[in-house]
N, C-alpha and C positions, 0 to 999 in steps of 0.2 A: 538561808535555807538549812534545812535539817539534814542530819546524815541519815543515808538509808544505803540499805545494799539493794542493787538492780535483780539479785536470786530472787529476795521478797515483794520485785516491784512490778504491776500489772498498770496497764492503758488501757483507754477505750477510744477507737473513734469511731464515726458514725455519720450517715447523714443527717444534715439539718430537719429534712422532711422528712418525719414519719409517717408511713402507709396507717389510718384507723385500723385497716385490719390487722396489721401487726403487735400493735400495743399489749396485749395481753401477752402475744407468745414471748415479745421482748421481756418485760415485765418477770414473766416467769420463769425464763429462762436466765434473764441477769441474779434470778435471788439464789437459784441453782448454783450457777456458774461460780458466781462470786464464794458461795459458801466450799465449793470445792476447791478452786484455786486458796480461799481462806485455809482450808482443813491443808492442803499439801504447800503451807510456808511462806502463800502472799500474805503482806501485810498493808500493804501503800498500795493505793490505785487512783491513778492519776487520769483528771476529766479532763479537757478543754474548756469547759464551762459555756460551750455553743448552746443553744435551743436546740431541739429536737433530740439523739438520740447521747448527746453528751448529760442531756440533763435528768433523762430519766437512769442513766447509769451513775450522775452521783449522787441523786435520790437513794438508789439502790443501795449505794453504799451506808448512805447514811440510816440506811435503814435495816443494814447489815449492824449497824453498834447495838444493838438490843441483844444478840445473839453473840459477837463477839466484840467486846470491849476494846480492843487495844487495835480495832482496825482503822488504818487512816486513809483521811481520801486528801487527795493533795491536787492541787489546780492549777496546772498548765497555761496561762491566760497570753495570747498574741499581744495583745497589748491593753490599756491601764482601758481605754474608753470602747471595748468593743461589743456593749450593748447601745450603742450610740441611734442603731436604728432599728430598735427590737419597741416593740408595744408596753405600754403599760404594765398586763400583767405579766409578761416576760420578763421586763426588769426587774417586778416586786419577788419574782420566784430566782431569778438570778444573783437579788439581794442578799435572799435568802440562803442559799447555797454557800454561797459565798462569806457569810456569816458562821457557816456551820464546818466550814474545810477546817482541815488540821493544818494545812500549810497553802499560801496562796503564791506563786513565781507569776513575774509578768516578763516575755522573754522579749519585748520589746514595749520602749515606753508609749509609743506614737504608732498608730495606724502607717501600713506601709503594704505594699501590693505581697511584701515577702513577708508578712510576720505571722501569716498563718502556717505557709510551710515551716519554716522556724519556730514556731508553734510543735509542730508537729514531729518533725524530727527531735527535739528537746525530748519529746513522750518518749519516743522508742528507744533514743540512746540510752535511756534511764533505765527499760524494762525488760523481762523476760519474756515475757507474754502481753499480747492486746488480743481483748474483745472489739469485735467488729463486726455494724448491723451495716451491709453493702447490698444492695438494692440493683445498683446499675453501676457499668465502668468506666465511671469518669468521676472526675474533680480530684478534691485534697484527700478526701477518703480512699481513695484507689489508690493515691499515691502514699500516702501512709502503709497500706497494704503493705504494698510492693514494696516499702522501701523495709519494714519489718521484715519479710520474706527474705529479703535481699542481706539483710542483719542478722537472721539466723532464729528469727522471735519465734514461737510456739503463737498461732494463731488461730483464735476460736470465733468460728461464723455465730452467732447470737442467733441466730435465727431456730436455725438446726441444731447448733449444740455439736456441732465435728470441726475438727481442725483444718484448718483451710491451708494448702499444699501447691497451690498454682498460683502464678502472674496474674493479675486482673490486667483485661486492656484499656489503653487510655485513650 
């Protein structure tokens, strides 16, 4: 793994299903986002590399390098097989991605009931700040939340673009 400082380092996590009608606001709101935490001294921003809204944030990224050169997107992976029951073109866009990261960590080798959360805390211990598109109060996303809140992280809702300041319930 590469050295980075956790000052320049940003997360995202998100749920797997994205709403249609969000895609755009997400969309535009991550080219924002990203470009301002870019301008104030992130440099690394780290996916989990899930479907849904992991993938369109390291899309984002990567489509942040047209505008600024030296930014990296670094990937968080639970374990080595975990498109194991994702579709066709899931995987071929996951290949992809995956092909284009600056750095790829898998925090566990083998599928296991805990390697998402471990997944997941790995992101935050690393960062300053996460983006997060939260929907409803449950699952790994909630708990990511909370556990960044509970870490001291600077948390930005994607949706609305404001720093998110309270507990989510589980």
């Amino acid at each position: 793994m590469t050295d980075f400082n956790r000052n320049e380092t940003c997360c995202f996590t998100g749920h797997r299903i994205v709403r249609s009608e969000d895609i755009d606001t997400i969309n535009n709101n991550l080219k924002r986002v990203i470009a301002s935490l870019y301008k104030g001294g992130m440099r690394r921003f780290i996916s989990g590399g899930a479907i849904g809204f992991d993938t369109l944030a390291s899309r984002a990224v990567l489509n942040a390098r047209e505008e600024f050169p030296d930014i990296r997107l670094a990937l968080a992976l639970p374990c080595r097989d975990q498109d194991r029951l994702w579709n066709a073109a899931q995987k071929a866009e996951y290949a992809e991605i995956l092909g284009s990261a600056d750095e790829v960590i898998y925090v566990s080798e083998n599928y296991s009931p805990e390697c998402m959360l471990k997944r997941n805390r790995y992101m935050v211990d690393r960062s300053s700040a996460v983006v997060v598109y939260i929907q409803y109060p449950r699952g790994g996303t909630v708990y990511t939340v909370n556990y960044a809140l509970d870490s001291g992280l600077r948390v930005i809702n994607i949706l609305d673009d404001t720093e998110a300041d309270k507990t989510y319930g589980a």
